[in-house]
Backbone as JSON Lines, residues from 0, in Angstrom:
{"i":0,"aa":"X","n":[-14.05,-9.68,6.07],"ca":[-12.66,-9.44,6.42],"c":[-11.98,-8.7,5.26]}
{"i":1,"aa":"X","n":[-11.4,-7.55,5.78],"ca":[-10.51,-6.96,4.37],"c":[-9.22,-7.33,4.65]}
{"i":2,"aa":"X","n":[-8.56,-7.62,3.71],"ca":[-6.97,-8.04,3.46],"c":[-6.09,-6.99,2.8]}
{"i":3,"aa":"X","n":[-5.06,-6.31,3.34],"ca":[-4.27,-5.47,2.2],"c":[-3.85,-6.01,1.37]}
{"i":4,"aa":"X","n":[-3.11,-5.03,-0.01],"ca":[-2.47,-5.7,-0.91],"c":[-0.88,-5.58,-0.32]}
{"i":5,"aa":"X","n":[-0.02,-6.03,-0.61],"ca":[1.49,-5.31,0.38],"c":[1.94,-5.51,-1.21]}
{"i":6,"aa":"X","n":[2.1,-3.89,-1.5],"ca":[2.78,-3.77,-3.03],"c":[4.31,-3.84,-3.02]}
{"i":7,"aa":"X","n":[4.88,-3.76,-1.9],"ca":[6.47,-4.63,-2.19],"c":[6.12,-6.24,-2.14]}
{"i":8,"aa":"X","n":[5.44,-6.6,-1.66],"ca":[5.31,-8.45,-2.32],"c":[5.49,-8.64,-3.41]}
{"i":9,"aa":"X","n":[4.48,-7.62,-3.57],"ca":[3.89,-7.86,-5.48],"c":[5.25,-7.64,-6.31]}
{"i":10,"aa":"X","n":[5.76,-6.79,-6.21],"ca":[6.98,-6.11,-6.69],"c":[8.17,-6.9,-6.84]}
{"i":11,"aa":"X","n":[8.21,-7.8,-5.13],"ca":[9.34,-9.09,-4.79],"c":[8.76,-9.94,-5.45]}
{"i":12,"aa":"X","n":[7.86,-10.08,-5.66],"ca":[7.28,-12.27,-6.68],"c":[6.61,-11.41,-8.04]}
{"i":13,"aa":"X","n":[6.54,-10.4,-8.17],"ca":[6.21,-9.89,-9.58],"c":[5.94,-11.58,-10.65]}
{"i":14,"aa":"X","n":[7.36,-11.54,-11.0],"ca":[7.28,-12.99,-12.21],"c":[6.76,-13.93,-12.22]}
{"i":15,"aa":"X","n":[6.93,-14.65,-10.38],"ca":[6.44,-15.82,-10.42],"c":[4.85,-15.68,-10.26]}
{"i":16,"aa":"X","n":[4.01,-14.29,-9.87],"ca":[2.75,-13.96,-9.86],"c":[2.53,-14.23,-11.7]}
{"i":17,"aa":"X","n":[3.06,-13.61,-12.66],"ca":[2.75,-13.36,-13.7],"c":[2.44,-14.84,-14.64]}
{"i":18,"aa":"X","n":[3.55,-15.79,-13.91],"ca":[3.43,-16.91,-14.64],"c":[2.44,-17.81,-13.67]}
{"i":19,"aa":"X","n":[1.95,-17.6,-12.55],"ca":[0.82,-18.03,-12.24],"c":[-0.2,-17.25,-12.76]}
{"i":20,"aa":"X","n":[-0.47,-16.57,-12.98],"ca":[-1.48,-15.93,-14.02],"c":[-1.86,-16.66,-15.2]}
{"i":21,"aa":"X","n":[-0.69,-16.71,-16.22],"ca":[-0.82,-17.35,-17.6],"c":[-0.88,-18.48,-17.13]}
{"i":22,"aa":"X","n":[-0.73,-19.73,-16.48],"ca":[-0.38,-20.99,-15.7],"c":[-2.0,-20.76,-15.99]}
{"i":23,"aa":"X","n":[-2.95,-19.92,-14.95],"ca":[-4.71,-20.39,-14.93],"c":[-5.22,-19.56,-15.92]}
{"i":24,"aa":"X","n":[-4.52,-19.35,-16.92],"ca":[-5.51,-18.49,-18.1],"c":[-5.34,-20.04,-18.96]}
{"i":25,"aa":"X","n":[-4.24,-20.46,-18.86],"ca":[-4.34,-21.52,-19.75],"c":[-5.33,-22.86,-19.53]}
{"i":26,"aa":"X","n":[-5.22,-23.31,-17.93],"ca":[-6.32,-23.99,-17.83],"c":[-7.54,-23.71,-17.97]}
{"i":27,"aa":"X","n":[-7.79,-22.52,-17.93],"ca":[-9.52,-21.91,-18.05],"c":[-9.62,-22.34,-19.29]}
{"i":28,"aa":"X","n":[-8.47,-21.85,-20.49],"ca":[-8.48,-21.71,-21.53],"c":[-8.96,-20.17,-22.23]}
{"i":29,"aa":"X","n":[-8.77,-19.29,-21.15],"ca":[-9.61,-17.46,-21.47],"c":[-8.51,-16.98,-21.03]}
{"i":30,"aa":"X","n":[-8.49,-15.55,-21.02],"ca":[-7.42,-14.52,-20.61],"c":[-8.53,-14.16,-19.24]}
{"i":31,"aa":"X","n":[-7.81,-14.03,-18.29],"ca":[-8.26,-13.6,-17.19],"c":[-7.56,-12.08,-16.59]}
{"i":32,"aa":"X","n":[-8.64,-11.31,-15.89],"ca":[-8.15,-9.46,-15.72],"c":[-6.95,-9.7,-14.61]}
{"i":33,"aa":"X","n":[-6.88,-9.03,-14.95],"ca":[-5.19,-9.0,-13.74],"c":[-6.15,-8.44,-12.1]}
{"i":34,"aa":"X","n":[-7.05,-7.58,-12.39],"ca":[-8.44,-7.37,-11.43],"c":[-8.85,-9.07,-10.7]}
{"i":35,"aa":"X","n":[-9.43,-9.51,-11.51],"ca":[-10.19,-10.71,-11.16],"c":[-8.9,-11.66,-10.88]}
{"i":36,"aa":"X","n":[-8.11,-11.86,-10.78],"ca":[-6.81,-12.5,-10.5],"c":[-5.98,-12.51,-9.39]}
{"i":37,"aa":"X","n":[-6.43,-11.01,-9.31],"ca":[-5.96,-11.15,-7.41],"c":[-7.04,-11.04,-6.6]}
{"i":38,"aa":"X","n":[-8.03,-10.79,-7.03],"ca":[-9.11,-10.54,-6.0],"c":[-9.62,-11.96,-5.85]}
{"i":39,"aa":"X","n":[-9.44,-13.1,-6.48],"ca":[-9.55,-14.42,-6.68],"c":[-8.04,-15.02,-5.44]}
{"i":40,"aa":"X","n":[-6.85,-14.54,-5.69],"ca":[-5.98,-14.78,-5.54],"c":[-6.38,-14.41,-3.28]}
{"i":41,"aa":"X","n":[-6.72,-12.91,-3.17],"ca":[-6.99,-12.43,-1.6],"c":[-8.04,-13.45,-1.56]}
{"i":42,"aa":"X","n":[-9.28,-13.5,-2.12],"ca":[-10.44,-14.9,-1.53],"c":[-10.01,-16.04,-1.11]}
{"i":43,"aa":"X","n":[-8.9,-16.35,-1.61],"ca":[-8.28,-17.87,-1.1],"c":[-7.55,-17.5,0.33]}
């Protein structure tokens, strides 16, 4: 199944995406790619 990205979402939750980002870099305890982050993020 392919999923689009809808880049006005991204654009509308920008921040709260960003601080879910740092939110699971911190539990990993690694910096995670902004790549592997949404493509993690469409798998769910």
């Amino acid at each position: 199944m392919i999923k689009t990205i809808n880049l006005r979402y991204i654009e509308e939750r920008f921040e709260e995406i960003k601080e879910e980002k740092t939110k699971a870099e911190k539990e990993l305890g690694r910096i995670i790619t902004w790549e592997d982050f949404i493509y993690n993020k469409i798998r769910r």
